[in-house]
C-alpha positions in Angstrom: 40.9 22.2 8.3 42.4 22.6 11.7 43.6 25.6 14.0 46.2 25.9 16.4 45.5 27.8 19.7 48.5 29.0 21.4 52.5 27.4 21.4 51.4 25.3 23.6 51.9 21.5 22.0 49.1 19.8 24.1 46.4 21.4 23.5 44.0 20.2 20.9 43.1 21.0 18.0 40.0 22.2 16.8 37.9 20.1 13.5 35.6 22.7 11.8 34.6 19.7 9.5 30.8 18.2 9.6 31.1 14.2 10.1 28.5 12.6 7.9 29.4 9.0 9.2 26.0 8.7 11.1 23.6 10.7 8.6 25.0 8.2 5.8 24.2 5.3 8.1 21.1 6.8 9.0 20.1 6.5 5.5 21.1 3.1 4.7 18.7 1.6 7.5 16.1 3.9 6.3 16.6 2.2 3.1 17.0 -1.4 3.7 13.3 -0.8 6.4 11.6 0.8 3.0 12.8 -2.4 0.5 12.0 -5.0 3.2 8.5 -3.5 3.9 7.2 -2.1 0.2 7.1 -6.1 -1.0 4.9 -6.9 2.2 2.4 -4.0 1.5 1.0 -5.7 -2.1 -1.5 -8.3 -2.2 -0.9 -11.9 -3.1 -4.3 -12.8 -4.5 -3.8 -13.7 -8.2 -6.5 -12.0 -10.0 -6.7 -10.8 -14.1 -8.0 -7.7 -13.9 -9.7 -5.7 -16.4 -7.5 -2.7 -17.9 -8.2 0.5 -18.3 -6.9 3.7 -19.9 -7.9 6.6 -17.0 -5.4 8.5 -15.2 -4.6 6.8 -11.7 -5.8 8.4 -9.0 -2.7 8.9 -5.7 -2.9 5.9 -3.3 -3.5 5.8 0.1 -1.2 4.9 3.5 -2.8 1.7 4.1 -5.6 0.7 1.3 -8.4 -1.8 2.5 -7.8 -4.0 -0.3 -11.3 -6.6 -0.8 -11.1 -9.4 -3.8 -13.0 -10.7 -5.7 -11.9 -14.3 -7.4 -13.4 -15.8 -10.4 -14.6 -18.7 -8.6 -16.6 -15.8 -6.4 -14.6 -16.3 -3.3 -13.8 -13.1 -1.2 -10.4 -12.2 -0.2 -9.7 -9.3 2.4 -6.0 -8.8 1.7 -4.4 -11.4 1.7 -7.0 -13.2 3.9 -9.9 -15.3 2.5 -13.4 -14.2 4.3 -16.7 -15.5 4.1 -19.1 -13.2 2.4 -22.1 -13.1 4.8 -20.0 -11.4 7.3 -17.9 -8.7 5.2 -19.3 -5.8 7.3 -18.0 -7.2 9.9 -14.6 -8.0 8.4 -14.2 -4.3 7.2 -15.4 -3.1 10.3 -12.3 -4.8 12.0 -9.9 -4.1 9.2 -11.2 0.2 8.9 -11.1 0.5 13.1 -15.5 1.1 12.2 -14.4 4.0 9.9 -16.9 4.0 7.2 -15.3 6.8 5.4 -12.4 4.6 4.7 -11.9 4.2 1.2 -12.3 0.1 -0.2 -9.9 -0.8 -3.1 -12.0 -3.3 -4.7 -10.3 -6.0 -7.3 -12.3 -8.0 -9.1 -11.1 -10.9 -11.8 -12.2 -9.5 -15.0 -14.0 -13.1 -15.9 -16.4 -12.0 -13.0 -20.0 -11.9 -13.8 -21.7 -8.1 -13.4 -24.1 -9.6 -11.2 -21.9 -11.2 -8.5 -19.8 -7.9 -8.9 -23.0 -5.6 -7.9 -23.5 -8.0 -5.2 -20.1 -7.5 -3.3 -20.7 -4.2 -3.7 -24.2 -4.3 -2.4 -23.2 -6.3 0.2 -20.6 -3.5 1.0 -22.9 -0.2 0.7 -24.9 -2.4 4.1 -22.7 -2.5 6.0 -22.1 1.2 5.7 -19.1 1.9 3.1 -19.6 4.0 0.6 -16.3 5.0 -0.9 -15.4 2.1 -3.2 -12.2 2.4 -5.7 -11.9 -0.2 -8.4 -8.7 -1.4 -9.2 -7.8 -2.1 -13.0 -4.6 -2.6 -14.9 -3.3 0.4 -16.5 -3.0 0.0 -20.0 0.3 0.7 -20.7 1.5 -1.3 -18.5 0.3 -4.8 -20.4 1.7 -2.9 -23.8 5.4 -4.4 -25.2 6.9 -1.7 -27.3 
């Protein structure tokens, strides 16, 4: 909608309409950032893990992510580490925040042993808050 001020033929006219143009594009970059960077945030480490029927609890910005392969080896993301220096590793990957929370993902063919161990190895070098990661249940379920 448009209104004329004056007789005058030259003088312009004034838009009382909202251009959306640059929200709308806005919005499209927005979108194309989040579904280029949502497949680089998961983990690549091919694991079976064990599943489980509790309620999942709300994830984290930017989980510390620690693995734990069948064949015992240790994975810190996506990154294999040696496990006589995992406090060091988590030290670099939590900035030496010990109140960060681990996500720990173990193959469910895992001995309890070697899994108390990691976990051990973890309470010594200062972090306490350890989540386990499982499968849900319903999520291996085909209707």
């Amino acid at each position: 909608m448009s209104i004329k001020l004056g007789s005058d033929s030259d003088e312009m006219d004034e838009i009382n309409e909202i251009n959306i143009t640059p929200f709308i594009d806005v919005m499209l970059v927005l979108l194309i950032i989040f579904m280029i960077a949502a497949p680089l945030a998961t983990v690549s480490v091919p694991l079976e893990l064990p599943v489980s029927t509790a309620k999942a609890e709300p994830e984290q910005q930017d989980p510390i992510i620690l693995s734990l392969q069948g064949n015992l080896k240790v994975s810190l993301g996506d990154r294999q580490i040696d496990r006589a220096v995992i406090g060091r590793e988590l030290d670099r990957e939590s900035r030496g925040n010990k109140q960060a929370r681990i996500m720990l993902r173990a193959d469910k063919g895992v001995p309890y042993g070697d899994l108390m161990r990691l976990m051990d190895d973890m309470r010594k070098a200062g972090y306490l808050k350890v989540g386990l990661v499982t499968e849900d249940s319903n999520e291996g379920a085909a209707g």
